[in-house]
C-alpha positions, 0 to 999 in steps of 0.5 A: 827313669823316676827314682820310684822306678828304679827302687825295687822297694818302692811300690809302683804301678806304671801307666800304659802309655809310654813315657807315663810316670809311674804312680806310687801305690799306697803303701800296705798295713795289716794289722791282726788284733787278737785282744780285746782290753782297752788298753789292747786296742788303743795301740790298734786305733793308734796305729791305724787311725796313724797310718790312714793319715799318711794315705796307707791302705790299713786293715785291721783283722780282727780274731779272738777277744779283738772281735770285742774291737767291732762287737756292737754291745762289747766295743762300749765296754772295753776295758783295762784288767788290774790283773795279769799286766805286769806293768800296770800301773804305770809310774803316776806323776813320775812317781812308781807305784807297784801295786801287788797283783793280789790288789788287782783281784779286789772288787771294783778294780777293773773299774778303777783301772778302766777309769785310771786309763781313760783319764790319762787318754783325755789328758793326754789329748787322746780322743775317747774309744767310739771317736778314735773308732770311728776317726778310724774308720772315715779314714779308709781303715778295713775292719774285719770280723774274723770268719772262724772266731765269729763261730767259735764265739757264738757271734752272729753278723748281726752283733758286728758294728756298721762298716765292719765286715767278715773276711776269713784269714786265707782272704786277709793273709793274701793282704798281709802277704803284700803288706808293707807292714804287718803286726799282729796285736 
């Protein structure tokens, strides 16, 4: 008996034939990305495009303001709000810097902010939204439009990226039910 078999933990499926070994199946990760600031679906894309590279069966549902994630028009124009994130900015060359949230309602801020973000992202080696995106989604990541939010946000199927499809949250949960990780975003 292989070490897999005997590990209730271990996801298996066992071949017919007696004295197959059993393969491992891959193991499941449901993610629920209900926002839609870049600085919100990073953290998604991080973590999915992360687990496809370990070979999971990642999918992503997204409801609510993550429908902007596989919006067509939306998905070009994340961005960062300089209001309402308490811990924004973050200390800038070791240097903490707190800006008074007053600050972040000026004009041009969320501007500022975006530009701050996908500064830090290219220094960091981090590819840009579309390329992580899109790593995202040659590697095998589902996404999902969320089948109510798509009504309750006036979104047509049409305003949904190629590659993206929509699942309703009984169809996902019966996969995140099964997941060997779920988070929700």
């Amino acid at each position: 008996m292989t070490q897999a078999a005997m590990d209730p933990g271990t996801n298996v499926s066992t071949l017919e034939s007696p004295g197959a070994e059993a393969i491992p199946e891959p193991k499941k990760f449901a993610l629920v990305a209900s926002k839609g600031g870049l600085d919100e679906v990073y953290p998604i894309l991080i973590m999915a495009s992360t687990a496809a590279a370990l070979g999971w069966d990642c999918r992503v549902f997204c409801t609510f303001y993550g429908l902007d994630l596989v919006h067509k028009k939306r998905q070009k124009k994340l961005k960062v709000s300089a209001v309402g994130n308490a811990a924004s900015p973050p200390p800038i060359n070791g240097v903490e810097m707190r800006v008074p949230t007053i600050i972040g309602m000026l004009p041009g801020m969320n501007f500022v902010a975006t530009k701050m973000m996908k500064g830090w992202m290219k220094k960091s080696n981090i590819p840009d939204f579309e390329s992580l995106y899109n790593t995202c989604v040659e590697s095998g990541v589902q996404f999902y439009a969320c089948a109510t939010t798509l009504g309750v946000m006036s979104v047509d199927l049409d305003d949904i990226v190629e590659g993206a499809s929509c699942l309703g949250a009984t169809a996902f949960l019966d996969f995140a039910s099964e997941a060997d990780v779920a988070l929700f975003v």
